[in-house]
Legacy VTK file of the C-alpha trace (Angstrom):
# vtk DataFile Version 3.0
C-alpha trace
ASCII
DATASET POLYDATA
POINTS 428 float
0.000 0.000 0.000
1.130 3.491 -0.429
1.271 5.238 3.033
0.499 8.850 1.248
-2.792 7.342 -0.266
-3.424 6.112 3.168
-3.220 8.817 5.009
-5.364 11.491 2.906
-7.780 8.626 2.473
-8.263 8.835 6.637
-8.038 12.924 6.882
-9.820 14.361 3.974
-13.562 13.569 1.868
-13.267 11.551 -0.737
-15.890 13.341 -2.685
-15.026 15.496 -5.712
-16.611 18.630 -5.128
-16.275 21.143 -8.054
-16.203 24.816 -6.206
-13.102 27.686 -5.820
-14.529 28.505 -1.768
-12.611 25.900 0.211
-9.458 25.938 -2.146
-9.284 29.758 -2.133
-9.944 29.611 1.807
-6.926 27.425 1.711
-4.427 29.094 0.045
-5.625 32.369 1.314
-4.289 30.524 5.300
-1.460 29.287 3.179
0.013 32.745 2.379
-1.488 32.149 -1.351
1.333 30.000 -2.487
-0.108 29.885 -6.223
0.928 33.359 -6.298
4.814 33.089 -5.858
5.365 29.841 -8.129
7.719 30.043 -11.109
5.880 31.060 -14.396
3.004 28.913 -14.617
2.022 26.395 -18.202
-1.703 25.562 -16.986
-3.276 22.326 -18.792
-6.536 21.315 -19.468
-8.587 18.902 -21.790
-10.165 15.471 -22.178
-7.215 13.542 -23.299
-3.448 13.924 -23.574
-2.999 16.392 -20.730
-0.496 14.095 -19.199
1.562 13.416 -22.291
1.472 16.836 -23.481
2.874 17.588 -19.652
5.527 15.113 -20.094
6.267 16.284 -23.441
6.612 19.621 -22.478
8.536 19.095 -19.359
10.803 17.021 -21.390
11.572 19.818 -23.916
12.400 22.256 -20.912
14.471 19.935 -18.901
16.766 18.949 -22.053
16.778 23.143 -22.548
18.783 23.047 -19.294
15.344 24.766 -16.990
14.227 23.864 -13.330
11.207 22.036 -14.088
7.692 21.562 -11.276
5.224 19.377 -12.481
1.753 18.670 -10.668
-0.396 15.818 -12.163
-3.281 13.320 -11.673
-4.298 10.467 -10.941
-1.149 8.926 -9.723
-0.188 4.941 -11.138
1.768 3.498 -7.992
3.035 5.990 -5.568
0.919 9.756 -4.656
4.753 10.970 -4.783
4.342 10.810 -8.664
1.536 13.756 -9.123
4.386 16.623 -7.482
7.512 16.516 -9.150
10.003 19.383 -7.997
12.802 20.918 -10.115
12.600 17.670 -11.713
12.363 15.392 -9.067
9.649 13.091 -7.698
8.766 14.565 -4.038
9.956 12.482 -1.349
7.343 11.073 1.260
9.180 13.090 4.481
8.614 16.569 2.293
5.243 15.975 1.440
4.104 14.707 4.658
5.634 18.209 6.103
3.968 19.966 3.666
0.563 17.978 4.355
0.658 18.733 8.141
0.992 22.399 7.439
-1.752 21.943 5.175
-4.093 20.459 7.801
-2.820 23.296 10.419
-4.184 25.715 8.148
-7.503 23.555 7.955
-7.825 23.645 11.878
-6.693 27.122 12.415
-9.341 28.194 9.859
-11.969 26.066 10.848
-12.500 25.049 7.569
-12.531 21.483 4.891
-10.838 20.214 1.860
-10.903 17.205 0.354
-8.287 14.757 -1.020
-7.668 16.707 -4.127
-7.889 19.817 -2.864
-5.548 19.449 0.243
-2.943 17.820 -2.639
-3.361 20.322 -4.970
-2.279 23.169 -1.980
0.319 20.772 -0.790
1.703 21.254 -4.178
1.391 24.861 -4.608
3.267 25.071 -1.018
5.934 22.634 -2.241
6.585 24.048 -5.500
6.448 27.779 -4.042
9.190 27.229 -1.484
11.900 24.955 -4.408
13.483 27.472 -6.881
12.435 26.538 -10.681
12.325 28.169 -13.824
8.603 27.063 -14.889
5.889 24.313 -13.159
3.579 23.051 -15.357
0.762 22.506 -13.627
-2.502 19.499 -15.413
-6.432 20.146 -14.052
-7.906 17.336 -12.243
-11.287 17.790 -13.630
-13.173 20.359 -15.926
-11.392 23.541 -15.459
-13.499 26.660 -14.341
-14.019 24.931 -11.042
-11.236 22.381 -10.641
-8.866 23.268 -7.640
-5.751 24.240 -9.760
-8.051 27.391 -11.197
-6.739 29.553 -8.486
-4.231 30.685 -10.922
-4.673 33.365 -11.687
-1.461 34.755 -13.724
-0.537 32.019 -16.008
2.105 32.215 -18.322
0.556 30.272 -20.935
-2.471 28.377 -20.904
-2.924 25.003 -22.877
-5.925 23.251 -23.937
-5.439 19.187 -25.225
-8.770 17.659 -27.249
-12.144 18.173 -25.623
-14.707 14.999 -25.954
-16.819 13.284 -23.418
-15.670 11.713 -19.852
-16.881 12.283 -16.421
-20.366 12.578 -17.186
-21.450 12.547 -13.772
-19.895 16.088 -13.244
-19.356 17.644 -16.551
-22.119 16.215 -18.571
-22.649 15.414 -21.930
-23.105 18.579 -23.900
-19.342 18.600 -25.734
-20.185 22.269 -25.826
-20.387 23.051 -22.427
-17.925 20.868 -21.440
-15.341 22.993 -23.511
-16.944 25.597 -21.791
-15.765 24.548 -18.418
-12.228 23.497 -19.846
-11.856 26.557 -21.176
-12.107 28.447 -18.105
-8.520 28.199 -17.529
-7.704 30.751 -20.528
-6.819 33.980 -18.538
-6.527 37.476 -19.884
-3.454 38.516 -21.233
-1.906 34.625 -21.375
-1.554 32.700 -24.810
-3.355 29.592 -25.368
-2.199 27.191 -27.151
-5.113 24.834 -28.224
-4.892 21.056 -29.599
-7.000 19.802 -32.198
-10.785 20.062 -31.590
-14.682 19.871 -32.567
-16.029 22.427 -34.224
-18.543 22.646 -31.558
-15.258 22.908 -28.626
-14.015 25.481 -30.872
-16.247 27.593 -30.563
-16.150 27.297 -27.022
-12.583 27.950 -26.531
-12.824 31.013 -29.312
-15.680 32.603 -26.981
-13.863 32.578 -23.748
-10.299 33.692 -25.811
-12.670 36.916 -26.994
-14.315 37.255 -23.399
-10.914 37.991 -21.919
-8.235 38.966 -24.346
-6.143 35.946 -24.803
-4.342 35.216 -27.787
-4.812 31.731 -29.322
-2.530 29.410 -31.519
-4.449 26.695 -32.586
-3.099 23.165 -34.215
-4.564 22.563 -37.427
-5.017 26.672 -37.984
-1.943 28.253 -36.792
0.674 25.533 -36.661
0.544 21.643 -37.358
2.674 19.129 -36.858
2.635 15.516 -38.590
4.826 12.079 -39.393
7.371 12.106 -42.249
10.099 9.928 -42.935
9.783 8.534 -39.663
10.410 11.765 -37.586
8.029 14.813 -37.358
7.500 17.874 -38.786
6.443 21.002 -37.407
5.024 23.890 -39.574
4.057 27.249 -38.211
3.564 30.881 -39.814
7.466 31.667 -39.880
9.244 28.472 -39.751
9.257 25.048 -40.998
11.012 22.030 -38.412
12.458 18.434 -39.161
12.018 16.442 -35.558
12.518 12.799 -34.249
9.330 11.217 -33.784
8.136 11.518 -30.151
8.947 8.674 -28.080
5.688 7.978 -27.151
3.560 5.230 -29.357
0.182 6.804 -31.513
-0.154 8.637 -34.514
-1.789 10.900 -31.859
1.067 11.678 -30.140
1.955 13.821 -33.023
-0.452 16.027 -32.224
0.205 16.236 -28.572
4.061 16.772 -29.537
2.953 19.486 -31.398
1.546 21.254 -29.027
3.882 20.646 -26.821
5.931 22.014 -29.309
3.865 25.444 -29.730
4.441 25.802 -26.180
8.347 25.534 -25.982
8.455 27.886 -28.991
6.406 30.686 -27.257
9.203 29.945 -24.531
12.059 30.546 -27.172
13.540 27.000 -26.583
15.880 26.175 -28.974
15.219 23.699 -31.553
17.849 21.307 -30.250
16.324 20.926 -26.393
12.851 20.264 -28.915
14.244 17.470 -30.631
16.270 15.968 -27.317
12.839 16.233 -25.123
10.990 14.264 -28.001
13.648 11.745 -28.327
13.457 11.108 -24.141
10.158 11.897 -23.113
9.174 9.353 -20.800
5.020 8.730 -19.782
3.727 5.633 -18.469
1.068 3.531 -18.817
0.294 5.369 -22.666
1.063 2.488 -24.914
3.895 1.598 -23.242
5.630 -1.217 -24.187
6.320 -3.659 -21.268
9.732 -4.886 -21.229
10.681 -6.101 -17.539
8.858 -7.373 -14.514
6.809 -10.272 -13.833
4.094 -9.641 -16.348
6.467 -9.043 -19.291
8.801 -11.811 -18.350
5.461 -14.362 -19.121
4.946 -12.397 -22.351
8.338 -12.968 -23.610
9.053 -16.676 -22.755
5.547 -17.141 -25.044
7.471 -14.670 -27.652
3.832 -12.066 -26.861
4.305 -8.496 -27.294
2.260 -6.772 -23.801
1.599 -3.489 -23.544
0.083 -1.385 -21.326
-2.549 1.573 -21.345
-4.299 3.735 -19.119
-6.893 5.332 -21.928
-10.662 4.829 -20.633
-13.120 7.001 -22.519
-14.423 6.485 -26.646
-12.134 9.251 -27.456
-8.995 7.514 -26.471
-10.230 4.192 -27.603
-9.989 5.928 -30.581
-6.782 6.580 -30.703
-5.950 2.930 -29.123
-7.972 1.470 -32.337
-5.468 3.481 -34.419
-2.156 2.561 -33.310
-3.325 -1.315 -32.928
-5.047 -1.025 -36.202
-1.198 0.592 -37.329
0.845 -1.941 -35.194
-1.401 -5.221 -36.995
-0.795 -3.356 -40.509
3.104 -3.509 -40.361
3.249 -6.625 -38.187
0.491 -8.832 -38.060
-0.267 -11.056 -34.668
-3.323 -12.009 -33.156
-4.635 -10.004 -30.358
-6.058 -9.811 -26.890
-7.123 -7.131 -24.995
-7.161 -7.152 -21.040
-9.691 -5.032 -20.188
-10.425 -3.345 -16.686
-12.939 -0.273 -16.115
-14.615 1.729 -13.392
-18.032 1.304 -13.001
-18.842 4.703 -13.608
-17.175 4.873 -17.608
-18.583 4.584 -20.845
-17.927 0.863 -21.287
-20.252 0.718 -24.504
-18.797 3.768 -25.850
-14.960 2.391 -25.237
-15.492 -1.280 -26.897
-17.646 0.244 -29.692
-14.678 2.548 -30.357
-12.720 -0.589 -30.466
-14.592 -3.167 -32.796
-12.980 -2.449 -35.915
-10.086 -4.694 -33.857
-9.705 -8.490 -34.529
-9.213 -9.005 -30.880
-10.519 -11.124 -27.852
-11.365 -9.399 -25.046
-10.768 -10.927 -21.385
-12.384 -8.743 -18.844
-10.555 -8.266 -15.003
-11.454 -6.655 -12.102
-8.961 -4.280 -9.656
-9.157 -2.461 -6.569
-11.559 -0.094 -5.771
-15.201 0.540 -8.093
-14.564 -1.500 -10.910
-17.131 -2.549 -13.340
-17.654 -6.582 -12.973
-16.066 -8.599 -15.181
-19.073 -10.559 -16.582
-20.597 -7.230 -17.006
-18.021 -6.143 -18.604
-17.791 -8.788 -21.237
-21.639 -8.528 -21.862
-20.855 -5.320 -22.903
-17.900 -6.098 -25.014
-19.558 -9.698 -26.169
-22.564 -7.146 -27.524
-20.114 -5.049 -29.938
-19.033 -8.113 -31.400
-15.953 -9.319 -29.448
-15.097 -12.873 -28.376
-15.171 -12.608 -24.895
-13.622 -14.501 -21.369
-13.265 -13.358 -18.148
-10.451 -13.736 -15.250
-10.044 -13.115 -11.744
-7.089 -11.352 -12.062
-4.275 -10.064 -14.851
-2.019 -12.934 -14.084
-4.817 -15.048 -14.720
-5.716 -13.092 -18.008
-2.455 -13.304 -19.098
-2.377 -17.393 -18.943
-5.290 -17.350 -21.015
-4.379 -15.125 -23.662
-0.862 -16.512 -23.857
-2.789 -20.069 -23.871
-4.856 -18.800 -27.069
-1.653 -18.131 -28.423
-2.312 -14.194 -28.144
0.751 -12.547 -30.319
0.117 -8.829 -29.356
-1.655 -8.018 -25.557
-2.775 -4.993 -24.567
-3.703 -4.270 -20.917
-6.500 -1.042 -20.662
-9.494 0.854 -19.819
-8.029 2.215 -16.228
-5.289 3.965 -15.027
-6.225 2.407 -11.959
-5.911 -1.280 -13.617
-2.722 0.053 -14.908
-1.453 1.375 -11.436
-1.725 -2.132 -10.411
0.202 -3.805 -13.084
3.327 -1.419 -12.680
2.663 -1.794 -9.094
3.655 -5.765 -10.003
6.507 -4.152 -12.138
8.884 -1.955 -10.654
11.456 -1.954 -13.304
8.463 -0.234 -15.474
6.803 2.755 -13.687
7.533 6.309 -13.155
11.081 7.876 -13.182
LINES 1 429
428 0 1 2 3 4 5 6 7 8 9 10 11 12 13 14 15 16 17 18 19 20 21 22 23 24 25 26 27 28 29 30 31 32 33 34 35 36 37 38 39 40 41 42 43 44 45 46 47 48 49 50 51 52 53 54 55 56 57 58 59 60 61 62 63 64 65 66 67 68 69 70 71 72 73 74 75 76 77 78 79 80 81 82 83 84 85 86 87 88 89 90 91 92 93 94 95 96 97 98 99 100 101 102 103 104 105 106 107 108 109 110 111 112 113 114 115 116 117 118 119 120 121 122 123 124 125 126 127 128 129 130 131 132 133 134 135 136 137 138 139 140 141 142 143 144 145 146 147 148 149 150 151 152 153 154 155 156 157 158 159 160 161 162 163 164 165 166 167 168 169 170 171 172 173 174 175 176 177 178 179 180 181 182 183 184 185 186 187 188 189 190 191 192 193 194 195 196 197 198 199 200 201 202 203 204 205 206 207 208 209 210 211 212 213 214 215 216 217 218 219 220 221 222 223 224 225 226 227 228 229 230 231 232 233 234 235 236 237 238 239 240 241 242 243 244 245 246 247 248 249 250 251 252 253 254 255 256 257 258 259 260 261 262 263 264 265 266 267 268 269 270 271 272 273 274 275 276 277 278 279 280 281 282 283 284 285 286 287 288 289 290 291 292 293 294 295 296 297 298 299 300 301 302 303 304 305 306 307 308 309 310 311 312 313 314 315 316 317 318 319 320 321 322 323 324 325 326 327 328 329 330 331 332 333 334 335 336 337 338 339 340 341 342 343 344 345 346 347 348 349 350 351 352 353 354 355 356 357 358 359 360 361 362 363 364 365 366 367 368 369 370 371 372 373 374 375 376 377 378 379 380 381 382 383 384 385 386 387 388 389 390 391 392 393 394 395 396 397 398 399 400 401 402 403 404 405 406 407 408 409 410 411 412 413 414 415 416 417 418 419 420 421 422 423 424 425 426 427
C-alpha cells in the first residue's frame, strides 16, 4: 500500500466537489502560495494532458530549466503527481507539507478534500523549491477544478475536448469545452490542440471574453509524421524532428503542441528534438519490457503493452495505433480489459470493434465494473469474450490462445496495479 494514499484517504472527503470557496480559503491561510510559483504552463482537456505535460517538461528539462510538475491520478506511488525541479517529491517533504496543510484547515476552521488538500500541498511545495517554470494538469473540468486559483498564467494550454466524467461535466461537448476553457486567462496565450467544431467555438468565446491570444493546431501551426520523424510547420518556420517517443499517430499532435508551447518559450530547436527523443510517460502504450508480467509475455514470444486510456475518445486513438501496429506486423490479439463502473464501457469497446481481438475482462481495486458485465458489454459489440479473476490469470489465457500482441486497458487504476507488479516499469 502506499502510506500517502493512506493517510489522505483517513483525513480528507473523498468526494469530488467542483467549487473555488474551500481551495481559495486554503491558500488564502497558506500565504497564497499559487501566487509566488515560477511562471506557470496551466493544462486542461479530455485527453493527452499528461503526455502533453511530459512532453513539455521534457523539452524544458533537455533546454537546461528547473522544471515543477503537478499531475493526476497517480499509477503506484501519490509521490508521482508533485515533481520538484525535476524530481519526484519524497514522502518526508510531502508529509511536512501535508501537516501544514491540515494546520491551516484547523486554524481556519475550515474542509478540503483529497484533491484539494494535494493540490495546496503542491502549490506550497513548489512555491518554497526554486524553478524556472511548473507546469501545472487540471484534475477535472477547469473553471471549477482546484488548480483554477491561478490566476497569472504564463501560458495556458488546452489538449482535445470529448466526453468523460459525465457525472460532473455532462454530456453537452459544448459546455464541457466551456468549463475546460475556463482556464484561458486574460493577457496569457493559449495554445489549443485539435478540436470539434462545436469545442471550438467554445474555446474562441472565452479567448474573446478575456483577451487571450490563441494558436491553434490545425489553424496556426501543425505538426505531422514524415520519414519517420516529425515535422512542425508554423507561420514563420518550418522544423524536421525525431518522432516523439511515445507510441500513436496521436502523439503527433500532442508533440505538437507541446511544441507550440516551448516555442512561445524561445527554446531552442535542439532541447525540442532531445525532449521528443526522451520523453518518458507511463502507462500510454507503453511497451512492457521487464517485470513479472512481461517476463510471461516474452518466454511465449507475446508483445504486452500497457494503457491507461478509458473514454471512446482515447479508444480511438488505441484502435489506431493497434489497427497501425497489426498493418506492419500482423499477430493475433487480446485485450485485457479493466474499467470503473462509472465509464462509458459501450462507448470504449464500440470505439474498439474495428479490432480483430478477444477481449478478457478483469477486475482491480476499488469501483470496478464486474467482469461478466463487462464482457456482456464487449460480447454485444461483437468481441469474443472470457473473463479472469485477475491479470495474471488473463495473461495465462491469452498466452494459452496463443495471443501474439496483448494490450492491458481501460483504467489507469488497472494500470497502477500492473506497474505496481513491475517496478522496473513505472515512473522515473
Amino acid at each position: 500500500m502506499d502510506p500517502i494514499s493512506d493517510r489522505l484517504k483517513a483525513r480528507h472527503p473523498q468526494r469530488i466537489d467542483l467549487s473555488l470557496g474551500r481551495m481559495q480559503a486554503l491558500c488564502a491561510a497558506l500565504g497564497n502560495p499559487q501566487d509566488r510559483l515560477p511562471p506557470v504552463i496551466h493544462v486542461a482537456g479530455t485527453n493527452g494532458k499528461g503526455s502533453t505535460v511530459s512532453l513539455i517538461r521534457s523539452i524544458a528539462e533537455a533546454a537546461g530549466l528547473k522544471v515543477h510538475t503537478y499531475t493526476s491520478p497517480h499509477l503506484v506511488r501519490f509521490n508521482e503527481r508533485i515533481r520538484l525541479a525535476g524530481e519526484l517529491i519524497t514522502d518526508d517533504h510531502l508529509n511536512a507539507i501535508l501537516d501544514r496543510v491540515e494546520d491551516a484547515m484547523a486554524a481556519t476552521g475550515g474542509e478540503a478534500t483529497v484533491f484539494e488538500s494535494t493540490t495546496a500541498a503542491g502549490f506550497l511545495a513548489m512555491a518554497e523549491t526554486p524553478a524556472d517554470l511548473a507546469i501545472i494538469e487540471v484534475g477535472l473540468g477547469g473553471v471549477l477544478d482546484a488548480t483554477n486559483v491561478i490566476e497569472r498564467p504564463l501560458l495556458s494550454v488546452i489538449t482535445p475536448v470529448d466526453l468523460d466524467h459525465a457525472e460532473f461535466l455532462g454530456t453537452d461537448l459544448a459546455g464541457i469545452a466551456r468549463e475546460k476553457a475556463g482556464i484561458i486567462k486574460a493577457g496569457a496565450r493559449c495554445v489549443v490542440g485539435r478540436q470539434s467544431e462545436p469545442a471550438m467555438d467554445e474555446i474562441e468565446r472565452r479567448a474573446q471574453q478575456v483577451g487571450s491570444p490563441l494558436t491553434v493546431l490545425g489553424v496556426d501551426f501543425d505538426a505531422w509524421s514524415e520519414r519517420g520523424g516529425l515535422a512542425y510547420q508554423d507561420q514563420t518556420r518550418f522544423l524536421d524532428l525525431p518522432a516523439p517517443a511515445l507510441s500513436g499517430a496521436h502523439q503527433f499532435d500532442n508533440a505538437g503542441v507541446a511544441i507550440a508551447a516551448a516555442l512561445e518559450l524561445d527554446l531552442p530547436e535542439e532541447a525540442i528534438a532531445n525532449g521528443l527523443k526522451n520523453v518518458f510517460w507511463p502507462a500510454r502504450m507503453q511497451r512492457l519490457t521487464a517485470g513479472k508480467y512481461a517476463d510471461m509475455a516474452k518466454a511465449a514470444d507475446a508483445e504486452l503493452w500497457l494503457d491507461g486510456g478509458h473514454n471512446p475518445h482515447a479508444a480511438r486513438a488505441l484502435a489506431r495505433v493497434l489497427g497501425d501496429r497489426h498493418a506492419k506486423a500482423p499477430r493475433p490479439l487480446t485485450l485485457v480489459v479493466g474499467m470503473l463502473s462509472n465509464k462509458d464501457a459501450g462507448g470504449f469497446f464500440e470505439a474498439l470493434k474495428g479490432l480483430d481481438a478477444h477481449v478478457i475482462a478483469v477486475p482491480f481495486e476499488g469501483n470496478a465494473t464486474e467482469p461478466e458485465t463487462l464482457a456482456a458489454v464487449a460480447q454485444g459489440r461483437g468481441f469474443g469474450v472470457t473473463t479472469a479473476a485477475n491479470v495474471d490469470e488473463a495473461l495465462k489465457r491469452a498466452l494459452a490462445m496463443d495471443a501474439g500482441r496483448i494490450l492491458i486497458c481501460g483504467s489507469l487504476y488497472l494500470a497502477g496495479e500492473v506497474l505496481g507488479a513491475s517496478p522496473e516499469t513505472w515512473p522515473r
